[in-house]
Biopython code that builds the backbone (N, CA, C, O; Angstrom):
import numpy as np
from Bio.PDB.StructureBuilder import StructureBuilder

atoms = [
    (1, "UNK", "N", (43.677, -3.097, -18.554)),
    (1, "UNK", "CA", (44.641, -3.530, -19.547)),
    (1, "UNK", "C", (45.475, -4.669, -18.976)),
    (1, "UNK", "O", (45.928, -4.749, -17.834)),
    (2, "UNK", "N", (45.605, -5.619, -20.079)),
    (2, "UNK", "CA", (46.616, -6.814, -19.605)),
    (2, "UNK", "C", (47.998, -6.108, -19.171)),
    (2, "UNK", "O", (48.144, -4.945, -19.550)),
    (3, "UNK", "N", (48.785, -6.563, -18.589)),
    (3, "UNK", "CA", (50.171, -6.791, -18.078)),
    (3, "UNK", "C", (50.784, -7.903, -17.594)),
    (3, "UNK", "O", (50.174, -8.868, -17.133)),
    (4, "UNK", "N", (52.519, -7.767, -17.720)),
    (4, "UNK", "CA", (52.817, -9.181, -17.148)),
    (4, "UNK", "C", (53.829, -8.653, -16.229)),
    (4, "UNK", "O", (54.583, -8.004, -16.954)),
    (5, "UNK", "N", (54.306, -8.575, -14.862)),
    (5, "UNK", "CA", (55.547, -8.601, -14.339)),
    (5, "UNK", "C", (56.088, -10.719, -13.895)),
    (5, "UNK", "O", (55.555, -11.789, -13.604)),
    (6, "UNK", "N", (57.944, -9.887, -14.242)),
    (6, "UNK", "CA", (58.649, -11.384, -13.794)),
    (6, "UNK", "C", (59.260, -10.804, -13.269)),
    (6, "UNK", "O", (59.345, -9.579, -13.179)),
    (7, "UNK", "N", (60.239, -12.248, -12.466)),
    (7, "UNK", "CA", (61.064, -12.208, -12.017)),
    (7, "UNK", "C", (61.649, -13.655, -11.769)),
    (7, "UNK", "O", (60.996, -14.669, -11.524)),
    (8, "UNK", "N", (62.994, -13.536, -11.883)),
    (8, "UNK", "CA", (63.932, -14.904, -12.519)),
    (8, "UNK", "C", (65.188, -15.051, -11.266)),
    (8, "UNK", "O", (66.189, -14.387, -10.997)),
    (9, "UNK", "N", (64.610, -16.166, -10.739)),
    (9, "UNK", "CA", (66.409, -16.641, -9.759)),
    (9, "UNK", "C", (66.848, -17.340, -10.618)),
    (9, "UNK", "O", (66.523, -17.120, -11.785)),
    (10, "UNK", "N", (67.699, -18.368, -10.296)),
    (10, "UNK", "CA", (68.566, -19.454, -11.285)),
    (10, "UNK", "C", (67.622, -20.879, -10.904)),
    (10, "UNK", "O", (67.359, -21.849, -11.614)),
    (11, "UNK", "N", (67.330, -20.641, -9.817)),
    (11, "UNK", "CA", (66.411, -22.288, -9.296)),
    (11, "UNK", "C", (64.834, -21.890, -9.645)),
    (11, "UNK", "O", (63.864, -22.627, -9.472)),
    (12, "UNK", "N", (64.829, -21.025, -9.986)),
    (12, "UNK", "CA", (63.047, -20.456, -10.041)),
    (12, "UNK", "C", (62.465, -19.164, -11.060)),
    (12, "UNK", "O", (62.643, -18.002, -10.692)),
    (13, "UNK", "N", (61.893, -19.410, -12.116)),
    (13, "UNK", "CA", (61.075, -18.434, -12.391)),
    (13, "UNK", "C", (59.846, -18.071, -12.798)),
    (13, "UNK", "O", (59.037, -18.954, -13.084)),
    (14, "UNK", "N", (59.457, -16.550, -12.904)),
    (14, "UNK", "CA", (57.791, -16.494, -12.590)),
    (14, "UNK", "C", (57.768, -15.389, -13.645)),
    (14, "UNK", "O", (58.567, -14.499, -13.933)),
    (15, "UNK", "N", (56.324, -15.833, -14.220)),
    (15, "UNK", "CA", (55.623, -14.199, -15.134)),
    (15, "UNK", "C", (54.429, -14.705, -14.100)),
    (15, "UNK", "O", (54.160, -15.736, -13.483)),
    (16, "UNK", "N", (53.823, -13.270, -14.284)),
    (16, "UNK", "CA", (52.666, -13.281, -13.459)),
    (16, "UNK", "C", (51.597, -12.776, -14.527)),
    (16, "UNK", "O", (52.188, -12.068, -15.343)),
    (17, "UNK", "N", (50.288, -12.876, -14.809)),
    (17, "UNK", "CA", (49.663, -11.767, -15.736)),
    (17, "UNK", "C", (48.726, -11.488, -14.992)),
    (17, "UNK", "O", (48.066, -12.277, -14.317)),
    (18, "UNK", "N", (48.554, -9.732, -15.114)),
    (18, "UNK", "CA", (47.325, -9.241, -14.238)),
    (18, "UNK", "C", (46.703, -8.239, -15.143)),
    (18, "UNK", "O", (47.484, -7.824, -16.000)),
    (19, "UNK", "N", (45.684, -7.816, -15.174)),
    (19, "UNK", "CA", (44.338, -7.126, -15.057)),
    (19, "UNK", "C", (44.353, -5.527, -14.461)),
    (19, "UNK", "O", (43.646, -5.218, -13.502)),
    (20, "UNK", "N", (44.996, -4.824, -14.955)),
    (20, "UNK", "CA", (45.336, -3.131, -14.128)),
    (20, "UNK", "C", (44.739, -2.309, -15.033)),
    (20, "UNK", "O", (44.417, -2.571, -16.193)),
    (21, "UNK", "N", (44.574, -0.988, -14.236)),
    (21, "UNK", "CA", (43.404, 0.044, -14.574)),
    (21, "UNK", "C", (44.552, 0.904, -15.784)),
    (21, "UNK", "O", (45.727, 0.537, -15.789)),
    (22, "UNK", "N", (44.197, 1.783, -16.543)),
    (22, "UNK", "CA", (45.060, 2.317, -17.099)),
    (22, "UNK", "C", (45.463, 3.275, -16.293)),
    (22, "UNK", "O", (44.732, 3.846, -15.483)),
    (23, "UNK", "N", (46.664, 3.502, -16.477)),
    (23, "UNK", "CA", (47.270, 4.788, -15.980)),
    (23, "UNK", "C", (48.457, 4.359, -14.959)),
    (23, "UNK", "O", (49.374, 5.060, -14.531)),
    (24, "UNK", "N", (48.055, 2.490, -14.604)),
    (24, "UNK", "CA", (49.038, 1.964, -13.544)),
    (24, "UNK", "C", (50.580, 2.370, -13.794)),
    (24, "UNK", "O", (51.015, 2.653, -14.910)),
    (25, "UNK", "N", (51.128, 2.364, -12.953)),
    (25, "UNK", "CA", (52.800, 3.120, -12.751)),
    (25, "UNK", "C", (53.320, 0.781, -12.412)),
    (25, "UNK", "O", (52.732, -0.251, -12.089)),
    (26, "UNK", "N", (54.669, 1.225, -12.785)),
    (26, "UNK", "CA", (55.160, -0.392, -12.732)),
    (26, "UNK", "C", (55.789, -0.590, -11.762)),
    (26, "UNK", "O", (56.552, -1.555, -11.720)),
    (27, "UNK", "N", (55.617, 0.457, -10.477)),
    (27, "UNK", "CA", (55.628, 0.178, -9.245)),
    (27, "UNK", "C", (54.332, -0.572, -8.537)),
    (27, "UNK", "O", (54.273, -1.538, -7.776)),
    (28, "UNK", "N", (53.325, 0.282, -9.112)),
    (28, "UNK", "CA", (52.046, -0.382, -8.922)),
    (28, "UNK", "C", (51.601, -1.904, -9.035)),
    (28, "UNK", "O", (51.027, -2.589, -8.188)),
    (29, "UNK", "N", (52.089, -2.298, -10.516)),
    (29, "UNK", "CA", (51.624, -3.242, -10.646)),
    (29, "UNK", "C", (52.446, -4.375, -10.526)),
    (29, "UNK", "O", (52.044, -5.495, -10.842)),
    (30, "UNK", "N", (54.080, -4.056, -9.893)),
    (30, "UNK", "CA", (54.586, -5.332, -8.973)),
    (30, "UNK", "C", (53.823, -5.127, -7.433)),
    (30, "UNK", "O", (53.953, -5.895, -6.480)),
    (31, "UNK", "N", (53.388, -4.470, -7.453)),
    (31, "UNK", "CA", (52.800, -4.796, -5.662)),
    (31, "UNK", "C", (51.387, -5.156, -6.110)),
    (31, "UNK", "O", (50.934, -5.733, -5.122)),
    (32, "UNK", "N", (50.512, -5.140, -6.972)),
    (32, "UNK", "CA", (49.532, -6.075, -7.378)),
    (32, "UNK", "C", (49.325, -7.045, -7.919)),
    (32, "UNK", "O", (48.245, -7.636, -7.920)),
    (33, "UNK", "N", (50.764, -7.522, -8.716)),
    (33, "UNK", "CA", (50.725, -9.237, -8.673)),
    (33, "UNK", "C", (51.160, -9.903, -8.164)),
    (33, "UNK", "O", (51.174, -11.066, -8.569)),
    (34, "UNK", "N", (51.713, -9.563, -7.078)),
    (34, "UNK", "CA", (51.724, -10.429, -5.657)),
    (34, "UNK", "C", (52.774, -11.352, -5.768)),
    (34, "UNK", "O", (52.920, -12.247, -4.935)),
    (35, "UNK", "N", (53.502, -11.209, -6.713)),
    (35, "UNK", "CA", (55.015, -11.545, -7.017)),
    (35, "UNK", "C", (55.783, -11.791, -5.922)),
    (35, "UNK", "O", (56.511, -12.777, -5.811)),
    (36, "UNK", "N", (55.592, -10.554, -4.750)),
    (36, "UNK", "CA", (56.228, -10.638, -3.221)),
    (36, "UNK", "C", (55.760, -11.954, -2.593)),
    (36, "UNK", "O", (56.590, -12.710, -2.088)),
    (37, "UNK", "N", (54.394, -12.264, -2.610)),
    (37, "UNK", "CA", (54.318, -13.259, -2.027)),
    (37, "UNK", "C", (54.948, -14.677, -2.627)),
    (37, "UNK", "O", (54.662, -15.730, -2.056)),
    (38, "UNK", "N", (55.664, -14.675, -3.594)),
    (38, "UNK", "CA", (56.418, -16.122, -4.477)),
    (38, "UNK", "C", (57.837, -16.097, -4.078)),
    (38, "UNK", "O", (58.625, -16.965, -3.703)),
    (39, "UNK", "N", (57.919, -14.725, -4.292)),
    (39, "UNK", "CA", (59.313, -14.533, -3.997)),
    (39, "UNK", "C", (59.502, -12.994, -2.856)),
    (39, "UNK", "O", (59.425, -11.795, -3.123)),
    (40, "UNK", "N", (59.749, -13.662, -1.665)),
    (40, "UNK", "CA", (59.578, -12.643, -0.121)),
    (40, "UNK", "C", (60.804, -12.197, -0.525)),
    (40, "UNK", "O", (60.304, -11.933, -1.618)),
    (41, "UNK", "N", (61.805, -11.906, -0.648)),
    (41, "UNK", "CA", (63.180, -11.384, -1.058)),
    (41, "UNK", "C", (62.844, -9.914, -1.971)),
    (41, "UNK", "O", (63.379, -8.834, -1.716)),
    (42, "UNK", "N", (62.279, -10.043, -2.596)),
    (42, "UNK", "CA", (61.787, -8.544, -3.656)),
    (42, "UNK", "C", (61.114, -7.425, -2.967)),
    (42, "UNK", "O", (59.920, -7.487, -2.676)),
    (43, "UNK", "N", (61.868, -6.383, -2.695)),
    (43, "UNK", "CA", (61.383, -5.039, -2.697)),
    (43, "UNK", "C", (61.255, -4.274, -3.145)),
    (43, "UNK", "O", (62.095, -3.397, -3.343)),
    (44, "UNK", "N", (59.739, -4.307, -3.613)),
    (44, "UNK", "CA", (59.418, -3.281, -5.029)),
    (44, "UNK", "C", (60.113, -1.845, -4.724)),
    (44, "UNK", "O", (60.914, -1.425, -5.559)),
    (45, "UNK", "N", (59.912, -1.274, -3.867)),
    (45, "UNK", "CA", (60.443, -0.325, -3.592)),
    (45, "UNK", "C", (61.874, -0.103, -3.647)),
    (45, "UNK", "O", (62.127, 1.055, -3.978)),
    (46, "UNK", "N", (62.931, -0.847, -3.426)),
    (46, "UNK", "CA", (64.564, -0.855, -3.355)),
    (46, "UNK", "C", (65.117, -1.696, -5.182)),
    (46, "UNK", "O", (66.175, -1.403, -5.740)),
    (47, "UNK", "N", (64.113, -2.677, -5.735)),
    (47, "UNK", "CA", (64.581, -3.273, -7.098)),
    (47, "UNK", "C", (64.718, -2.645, -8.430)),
    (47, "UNK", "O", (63.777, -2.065, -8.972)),
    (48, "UNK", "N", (65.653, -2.739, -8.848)),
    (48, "UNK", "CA", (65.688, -2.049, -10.094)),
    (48, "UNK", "C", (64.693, -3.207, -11.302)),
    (48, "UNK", "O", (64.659, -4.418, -11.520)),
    (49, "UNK", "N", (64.060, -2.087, -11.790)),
    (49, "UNK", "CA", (63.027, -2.795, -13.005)),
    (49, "UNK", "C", (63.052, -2.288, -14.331)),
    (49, "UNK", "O", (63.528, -1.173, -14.547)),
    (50, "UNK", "N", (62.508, -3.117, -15.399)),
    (50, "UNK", "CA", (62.803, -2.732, -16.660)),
    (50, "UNK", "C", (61.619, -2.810, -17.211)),
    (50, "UNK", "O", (60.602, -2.881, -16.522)),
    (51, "UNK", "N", (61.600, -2.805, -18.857)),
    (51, "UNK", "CA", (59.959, -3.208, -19.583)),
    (51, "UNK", "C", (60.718, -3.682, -20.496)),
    (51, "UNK", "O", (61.312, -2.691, -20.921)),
    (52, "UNK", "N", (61.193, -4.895, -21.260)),
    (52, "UNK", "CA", (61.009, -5.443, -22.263)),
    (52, "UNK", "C", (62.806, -5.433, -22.081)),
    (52, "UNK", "O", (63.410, -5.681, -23.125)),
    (53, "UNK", "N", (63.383, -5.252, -21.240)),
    (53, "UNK", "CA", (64.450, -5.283, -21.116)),
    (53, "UNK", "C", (64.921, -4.077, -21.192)),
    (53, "UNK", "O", (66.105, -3.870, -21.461)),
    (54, "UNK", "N", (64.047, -3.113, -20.964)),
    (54, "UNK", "CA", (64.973, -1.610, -20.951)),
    (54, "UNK", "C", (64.712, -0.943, -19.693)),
    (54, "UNK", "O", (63.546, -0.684, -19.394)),
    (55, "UNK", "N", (65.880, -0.568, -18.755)),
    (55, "UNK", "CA", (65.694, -0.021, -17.806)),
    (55, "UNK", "C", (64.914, 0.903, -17.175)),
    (55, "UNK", "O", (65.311, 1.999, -17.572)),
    (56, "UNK", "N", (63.956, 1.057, -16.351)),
    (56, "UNK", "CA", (63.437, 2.452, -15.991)),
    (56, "UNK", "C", (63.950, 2.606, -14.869)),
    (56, "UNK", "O", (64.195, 1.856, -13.924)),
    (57, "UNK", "N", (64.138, 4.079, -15.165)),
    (57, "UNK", "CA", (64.785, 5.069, -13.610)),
    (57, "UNK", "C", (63.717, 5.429, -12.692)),
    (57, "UNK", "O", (63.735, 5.075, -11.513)),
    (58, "UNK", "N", (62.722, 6.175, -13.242)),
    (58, "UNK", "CA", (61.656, 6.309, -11.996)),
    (58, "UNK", "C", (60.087, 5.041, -12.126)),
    (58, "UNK", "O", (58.988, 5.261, -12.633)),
    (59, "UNK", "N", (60.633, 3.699, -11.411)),
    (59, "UNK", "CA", (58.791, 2.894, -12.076)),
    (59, "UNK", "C", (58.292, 3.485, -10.943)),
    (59, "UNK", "O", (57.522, 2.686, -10.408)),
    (60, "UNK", "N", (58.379, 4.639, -10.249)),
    (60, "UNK", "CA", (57.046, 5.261, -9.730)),
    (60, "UNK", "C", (55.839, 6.340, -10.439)),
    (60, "UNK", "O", (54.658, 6.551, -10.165)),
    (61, "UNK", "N", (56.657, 6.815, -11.340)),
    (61, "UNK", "CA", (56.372, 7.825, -12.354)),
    (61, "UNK", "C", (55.699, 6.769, -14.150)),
    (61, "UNK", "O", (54.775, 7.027, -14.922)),
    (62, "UNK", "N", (56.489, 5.896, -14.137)),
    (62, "UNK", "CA", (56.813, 5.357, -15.614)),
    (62, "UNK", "C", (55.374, 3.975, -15.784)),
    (62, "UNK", "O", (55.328, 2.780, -15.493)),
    (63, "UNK", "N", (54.255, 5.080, -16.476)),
    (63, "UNK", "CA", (53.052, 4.550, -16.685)),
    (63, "UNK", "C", (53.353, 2.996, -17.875)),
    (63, "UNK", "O", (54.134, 2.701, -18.779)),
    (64, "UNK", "N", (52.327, 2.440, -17.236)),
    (64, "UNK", "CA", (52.276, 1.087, -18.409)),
    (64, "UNK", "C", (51.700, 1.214, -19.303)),
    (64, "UNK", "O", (51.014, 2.236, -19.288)),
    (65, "UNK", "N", (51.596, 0.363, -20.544)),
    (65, "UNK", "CA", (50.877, 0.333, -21.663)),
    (65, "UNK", "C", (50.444, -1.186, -21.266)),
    (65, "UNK", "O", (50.814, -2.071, -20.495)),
    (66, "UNK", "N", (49.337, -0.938, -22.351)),
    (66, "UNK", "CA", (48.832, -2.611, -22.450)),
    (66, "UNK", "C", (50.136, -3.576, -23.129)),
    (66, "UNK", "O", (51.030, -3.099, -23.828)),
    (67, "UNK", "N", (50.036, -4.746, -22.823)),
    (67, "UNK", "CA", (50.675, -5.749, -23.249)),
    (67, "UNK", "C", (52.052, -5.842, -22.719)),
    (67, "UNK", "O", (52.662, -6.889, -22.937)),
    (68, "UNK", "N", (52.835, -4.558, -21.817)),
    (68, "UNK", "CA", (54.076, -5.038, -21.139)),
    (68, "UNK", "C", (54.386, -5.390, -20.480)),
    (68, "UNK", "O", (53.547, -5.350, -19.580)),
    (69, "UNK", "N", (55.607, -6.033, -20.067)),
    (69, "UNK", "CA", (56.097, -7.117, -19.201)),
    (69, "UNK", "C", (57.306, -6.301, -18.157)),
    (69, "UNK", "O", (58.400, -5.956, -18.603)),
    (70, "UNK", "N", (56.897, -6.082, -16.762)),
    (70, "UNK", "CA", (58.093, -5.611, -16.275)),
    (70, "UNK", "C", (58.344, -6.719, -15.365)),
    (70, "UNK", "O", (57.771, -7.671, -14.836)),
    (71, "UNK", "N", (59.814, -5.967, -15.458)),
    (71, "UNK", "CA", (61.013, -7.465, -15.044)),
    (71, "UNK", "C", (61.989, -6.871, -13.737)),
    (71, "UNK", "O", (62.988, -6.176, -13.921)),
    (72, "UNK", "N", (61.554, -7.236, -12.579)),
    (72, "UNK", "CA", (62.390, -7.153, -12.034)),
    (72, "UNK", "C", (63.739, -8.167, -11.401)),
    (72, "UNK", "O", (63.681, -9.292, -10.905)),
    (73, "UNK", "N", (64.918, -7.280, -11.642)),
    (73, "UNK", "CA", (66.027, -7.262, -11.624)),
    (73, "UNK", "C", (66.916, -7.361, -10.259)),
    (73, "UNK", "O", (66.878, -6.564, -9.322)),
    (74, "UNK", "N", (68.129, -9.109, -10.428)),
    (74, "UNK", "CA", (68.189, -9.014, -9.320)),
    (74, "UNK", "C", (69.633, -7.973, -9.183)),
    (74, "UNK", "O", (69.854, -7.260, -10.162)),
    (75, "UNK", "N", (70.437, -7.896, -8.198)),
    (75, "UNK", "CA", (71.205, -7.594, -8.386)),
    (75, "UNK", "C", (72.856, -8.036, -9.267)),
    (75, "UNK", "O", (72.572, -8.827, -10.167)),
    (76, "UNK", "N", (73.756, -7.869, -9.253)),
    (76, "UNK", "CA", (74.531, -8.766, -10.044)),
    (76, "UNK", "C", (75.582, -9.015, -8.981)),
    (76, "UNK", "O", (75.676, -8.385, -7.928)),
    (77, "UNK", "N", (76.242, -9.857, -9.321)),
    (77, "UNK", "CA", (76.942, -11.002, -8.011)),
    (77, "UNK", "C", (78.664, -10.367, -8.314)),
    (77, "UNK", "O", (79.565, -10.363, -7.476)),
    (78, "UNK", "N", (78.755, -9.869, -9.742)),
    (78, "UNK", "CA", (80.157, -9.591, -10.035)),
    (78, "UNK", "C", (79.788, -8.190, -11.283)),
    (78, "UNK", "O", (78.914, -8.033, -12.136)),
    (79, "UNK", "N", (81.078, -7.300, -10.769)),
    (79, "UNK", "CA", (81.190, -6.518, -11.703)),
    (79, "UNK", "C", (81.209, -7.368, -13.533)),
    (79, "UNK", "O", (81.757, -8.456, -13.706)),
    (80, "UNK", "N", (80.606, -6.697, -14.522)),
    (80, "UNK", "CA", (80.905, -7.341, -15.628)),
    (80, "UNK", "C", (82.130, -7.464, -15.979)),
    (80, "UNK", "O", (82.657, -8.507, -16.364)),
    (81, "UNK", "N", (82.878, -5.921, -15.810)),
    (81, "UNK", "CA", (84.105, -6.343, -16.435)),
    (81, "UNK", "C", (84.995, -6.828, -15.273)),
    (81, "UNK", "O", (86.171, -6.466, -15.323)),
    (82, "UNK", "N", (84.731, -7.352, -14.561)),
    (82, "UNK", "CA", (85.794, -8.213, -13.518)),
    (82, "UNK", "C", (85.668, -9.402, -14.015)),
    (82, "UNK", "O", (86.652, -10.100, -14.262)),
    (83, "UNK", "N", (84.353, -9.813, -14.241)),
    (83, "UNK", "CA", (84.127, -11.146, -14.777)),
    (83, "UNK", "C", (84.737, -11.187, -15.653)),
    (83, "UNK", "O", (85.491, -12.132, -15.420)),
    (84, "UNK", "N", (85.049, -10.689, -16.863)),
    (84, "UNK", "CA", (85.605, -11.006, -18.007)),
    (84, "UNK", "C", (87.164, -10.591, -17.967)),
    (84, "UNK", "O", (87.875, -10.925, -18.914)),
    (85, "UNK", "N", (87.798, -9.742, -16.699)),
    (85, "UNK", "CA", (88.995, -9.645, -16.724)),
    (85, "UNK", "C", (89.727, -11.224, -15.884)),
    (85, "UNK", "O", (90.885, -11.597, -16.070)),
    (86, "UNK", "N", (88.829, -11.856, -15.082)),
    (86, "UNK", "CA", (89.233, -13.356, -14.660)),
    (86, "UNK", "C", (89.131, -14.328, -15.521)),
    (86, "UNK", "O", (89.961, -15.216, -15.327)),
    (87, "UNK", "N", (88.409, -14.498, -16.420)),
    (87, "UNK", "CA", (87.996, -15.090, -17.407)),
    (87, "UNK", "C", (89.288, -15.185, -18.580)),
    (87, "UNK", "O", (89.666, -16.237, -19.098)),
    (88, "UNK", "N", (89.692, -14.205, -18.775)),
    (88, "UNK", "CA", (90.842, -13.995, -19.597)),
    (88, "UNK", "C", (91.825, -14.302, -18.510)),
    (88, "UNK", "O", (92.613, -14.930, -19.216)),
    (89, "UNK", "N", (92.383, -14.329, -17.287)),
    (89, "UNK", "CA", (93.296, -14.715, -16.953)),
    (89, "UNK", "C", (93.408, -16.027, -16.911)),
    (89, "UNK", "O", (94.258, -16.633, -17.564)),
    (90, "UNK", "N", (92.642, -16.530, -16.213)),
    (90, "UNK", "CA", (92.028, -18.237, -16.271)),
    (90, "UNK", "C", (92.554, -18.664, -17.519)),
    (90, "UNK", "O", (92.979, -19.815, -17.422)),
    (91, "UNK", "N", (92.680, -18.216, -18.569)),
    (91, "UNK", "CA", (92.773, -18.587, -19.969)),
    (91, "UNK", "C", (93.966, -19.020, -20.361)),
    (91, "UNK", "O", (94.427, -20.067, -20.815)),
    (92, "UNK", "N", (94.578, -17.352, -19.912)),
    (92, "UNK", "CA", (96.190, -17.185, -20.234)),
    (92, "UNK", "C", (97.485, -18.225, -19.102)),
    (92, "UNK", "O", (98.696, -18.132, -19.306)),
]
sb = StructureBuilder()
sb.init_structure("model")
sb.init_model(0)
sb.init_chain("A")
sb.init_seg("    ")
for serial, (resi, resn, name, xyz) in enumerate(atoms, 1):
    if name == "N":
        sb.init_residue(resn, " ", resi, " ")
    sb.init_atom(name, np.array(xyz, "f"), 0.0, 1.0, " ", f" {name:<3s}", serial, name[0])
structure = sb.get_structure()
């Protein structure tokens, strides 16, 4: 079954599409599109990942379907609501 994993810096981004057996887990199939090798910084094992933009808790467990796209996620640089509590001060 088709699949796509990405992954997005601000200077760089990648979909990959691969070719996986059914039953692949979306741990699996970031360490088979070789995503690590584009971007050495990603540890499938430590990254939080999603499918279509919705979070999964276990992608060791959390089988693929044909046609989805998992996305791994970098971390975030600022709490959200800090960001938006500076944002409003900046203002005022």
């Amino acid at each position: 079954m088709q699949v796509e994993v990405a992954y997005a810096r601000p200077d760089k981004q990648q979909i990959v599409a691969i070719e996986v057996p059914e039953g692949t887990t979306a741990i699996e199939a970031v360490k088979l599109s070789g995503i690590t090798d584009i971007f050495p910084e990603i540890d499938p094992d430590a990254t939080d990942m999603g499918v279509f933009g919705k979070v999964i808790k276990d992608p060791a467990g959390h089988e693929l379907r044909e046609g989805d796209r998992v996305e791994l996620y970098r971390p975030l640089k600022i709490d959200p609501k800090q960001a938006r509590l500076n944002r409003a001060k900046k203002k005022a």
